[in-house]
N, C-alpha and C positions, 0 to 999 in steps of 0.2 A: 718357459725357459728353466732348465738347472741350474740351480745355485750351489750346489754341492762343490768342495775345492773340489781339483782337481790338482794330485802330484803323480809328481815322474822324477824316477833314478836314475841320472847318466852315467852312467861310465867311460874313461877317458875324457873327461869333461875341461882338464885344463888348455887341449890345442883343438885343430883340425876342425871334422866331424862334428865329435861331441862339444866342443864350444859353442858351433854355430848352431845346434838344434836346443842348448841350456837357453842360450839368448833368446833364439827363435818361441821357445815353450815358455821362454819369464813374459814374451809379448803378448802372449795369447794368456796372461794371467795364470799359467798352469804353475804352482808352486815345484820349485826343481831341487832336487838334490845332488849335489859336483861330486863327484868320483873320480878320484886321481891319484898319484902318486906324491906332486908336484903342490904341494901347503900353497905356495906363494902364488904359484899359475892361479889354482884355483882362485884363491881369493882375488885377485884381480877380476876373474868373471864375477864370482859374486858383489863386488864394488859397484861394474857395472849393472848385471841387474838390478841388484837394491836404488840404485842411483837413477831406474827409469823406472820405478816404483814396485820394480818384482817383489817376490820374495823367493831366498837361498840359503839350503846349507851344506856346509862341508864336510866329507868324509874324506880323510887322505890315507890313503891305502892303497895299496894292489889286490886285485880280485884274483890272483893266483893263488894269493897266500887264504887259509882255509880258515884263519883265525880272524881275518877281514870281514870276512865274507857271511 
């Protein structure tokens, strides 16, 4: 078996989509990184992940913007 983490960057991470596969990836122990525009959204998913023992962190940004990115 690997033991090695494993991480992954969502983008749009605070609705939709991207919230349910940051959940989905905190369940299967993969360490996630939230990508959004949206501080508060975000932090709400990471509450719950950390809260069902994931681990999260936050980048609040737009991926448009080149200085984000």
């Amino acid at each position: 078996m690997d033991n090695t983490p494993k991480n992954i960057l969502i983008t749009g991470a605070s609705k939709g989509i991207g919230r349910a596969l940051a959940l989905e990836a905190a369940k299967q122990q993969i360490n996630v990184g939230l990508a959004a525009r949206s501080e508060k959204e975000l932090q709400e998913v990471q509450r719950e992940i950390r809260e069902a023992g994931g681990k999260a962190e936050i980048y609040t940004g737009s991926v448009s913007d080149e200085a984000f990115v």
